[in-house]
Every structure is written in structure tokens, then in C-alpha cells.
C-alpha positions as CSV (number, residue, x, y, z in Angstrom):
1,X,0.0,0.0,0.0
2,X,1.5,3.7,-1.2
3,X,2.0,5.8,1.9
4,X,2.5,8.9,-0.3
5,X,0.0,10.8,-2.7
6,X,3.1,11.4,-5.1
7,X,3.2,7.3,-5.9
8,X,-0.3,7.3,-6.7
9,X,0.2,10.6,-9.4
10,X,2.6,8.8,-10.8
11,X,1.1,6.0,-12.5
12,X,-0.5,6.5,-16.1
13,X,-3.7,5.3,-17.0
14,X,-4.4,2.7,-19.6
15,X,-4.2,3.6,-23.1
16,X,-6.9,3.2,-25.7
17,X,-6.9,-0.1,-28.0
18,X,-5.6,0.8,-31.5
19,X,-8.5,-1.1,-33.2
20,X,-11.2,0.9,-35.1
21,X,-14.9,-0.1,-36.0
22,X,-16.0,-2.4,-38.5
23,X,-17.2,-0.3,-41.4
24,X,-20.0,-2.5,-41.9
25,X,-21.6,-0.9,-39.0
26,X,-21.0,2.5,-39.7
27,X,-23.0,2.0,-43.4
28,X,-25.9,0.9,-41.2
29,X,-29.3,3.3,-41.6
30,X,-29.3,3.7,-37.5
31,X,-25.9,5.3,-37.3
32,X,-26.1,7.2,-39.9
33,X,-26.8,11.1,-39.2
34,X,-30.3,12.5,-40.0
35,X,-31.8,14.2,-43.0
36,X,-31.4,18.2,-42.1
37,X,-32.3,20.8,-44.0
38,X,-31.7,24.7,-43.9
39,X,-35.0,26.4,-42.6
40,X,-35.8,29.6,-41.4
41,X,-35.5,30.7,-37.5
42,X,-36.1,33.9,-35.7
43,X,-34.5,35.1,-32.7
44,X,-36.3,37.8,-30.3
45,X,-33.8,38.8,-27.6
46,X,-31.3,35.8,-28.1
47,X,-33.9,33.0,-27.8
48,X,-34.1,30.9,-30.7
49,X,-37.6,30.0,-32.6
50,X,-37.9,27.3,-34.5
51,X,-40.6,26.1,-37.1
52,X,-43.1,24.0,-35.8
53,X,-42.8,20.6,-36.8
54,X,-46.6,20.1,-38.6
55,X,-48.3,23.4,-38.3
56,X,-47.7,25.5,-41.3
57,X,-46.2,29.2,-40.7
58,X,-45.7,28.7,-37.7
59,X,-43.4,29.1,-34.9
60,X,-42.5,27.8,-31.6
61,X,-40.9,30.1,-28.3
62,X,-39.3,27.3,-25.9
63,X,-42.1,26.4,-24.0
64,X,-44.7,26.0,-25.9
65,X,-45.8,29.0,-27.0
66,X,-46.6,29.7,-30.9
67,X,-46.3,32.6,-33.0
68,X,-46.6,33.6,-36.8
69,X,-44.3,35.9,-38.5
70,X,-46.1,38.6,-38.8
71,X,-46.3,38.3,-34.5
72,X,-42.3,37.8,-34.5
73,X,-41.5,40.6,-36.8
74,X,-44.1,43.4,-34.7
75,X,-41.3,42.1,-31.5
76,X,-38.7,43.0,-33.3
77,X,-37.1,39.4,-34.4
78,X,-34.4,38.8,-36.7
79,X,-34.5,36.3,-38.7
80,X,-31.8,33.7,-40.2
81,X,-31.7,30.5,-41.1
82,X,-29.8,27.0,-39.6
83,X,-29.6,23.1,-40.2
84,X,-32.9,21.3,-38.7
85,X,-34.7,18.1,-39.5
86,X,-36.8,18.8,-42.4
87,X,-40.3,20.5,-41.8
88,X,-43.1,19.3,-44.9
89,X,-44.3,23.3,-45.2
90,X,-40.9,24.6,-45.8
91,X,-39.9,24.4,-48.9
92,X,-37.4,27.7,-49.2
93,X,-36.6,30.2,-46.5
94,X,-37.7,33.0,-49.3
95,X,-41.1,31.4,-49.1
96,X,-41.8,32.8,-45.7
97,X,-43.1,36.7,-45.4
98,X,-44.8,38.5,-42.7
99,X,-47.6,38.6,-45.2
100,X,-48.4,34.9,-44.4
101,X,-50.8,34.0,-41.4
């Protein structure tokens, strides 16, 4: 038994094998990364809105809450666009105006 912390510091920890994963499992559908697509988000004082998932020009506040983007653009949101799973209303970010409701 070490009757010093300095002989415990001492010894290195175990490296990593040198083997790498069969390639047949990283073809596989499951670990393959998800279908994204580049939508349209607002942000209203640094939080993040994101398209709802089935209900067409709309937009989701964390929480819950929805808004349009005629609602998001009267608060004084900016909006941009980022990579998110595909959304069956969106087709292009140009698509969406305040003069949708």
C-alpha cells in the first residue's frame, strides 16, 4: 500500500486499443446522421424560434408558446436560417413573409 500521494500521481492510466470499427456498421441506416435541412429561424432577444414541426407558418418560443411571422416581426425578431430536420411546409426560406398568417 502507497503511503504517499506522489506514488499514486505517478502512474499513467491505460491507453486506448488501436482497433477501429468495422465499417460494416457504420454503413448501417441507425448510425447514420439525420436528413437536415436549412429552414428559417427567428430570434427575439437571443432565444431561438424554431418552425413547428406540422403546423404551417408557424413558430414555436421554448415552452410552448406559438407565433406567426407577422407576431415575430411586430417584437422586433431577426431572422436567419440554420440546419434542422426537415419541416413538410418549408420548402425555401424565401417562401416565408410577414404577409403569411
Amino acid at each position: 500500500m502507497s503511503r504517499f500521494l506522489s506514488d499514486k500521481l505517478t502512474k499513467k492510466t491505460p491507453k486506448a486499443p488501436k482497433t477501429f470499427p468495422d465499417p460494416s456498421i457504420l454503413s448501417r441506416p441507425e448510425n447514420r446522421m439525420a436528413e437536415r435541412d436549412w429552414v428559417p429561424i427567428f430570434y427575439v432577444d437571443g432565444i431561438m424560434l424554431v418552425p413547428h414541426y406540422t403546423e404551417k407558418h408557424t413558430w414555436v418560443w421554448p415552452g410552448g408558446d406559438t407565433y406567426t411571422a407577422a407576431e415575430l416581426e411586430a417584437m422586433g425578431a431577426k431572422q436567419t436560417t440554420t440546419l434542422l430536420w426537415p419541416r413538410y411546409w418549408l420548402n425555401k426560406p424565401e417562401e416565408i413573409s410577414s404577409s403569411q398568417t
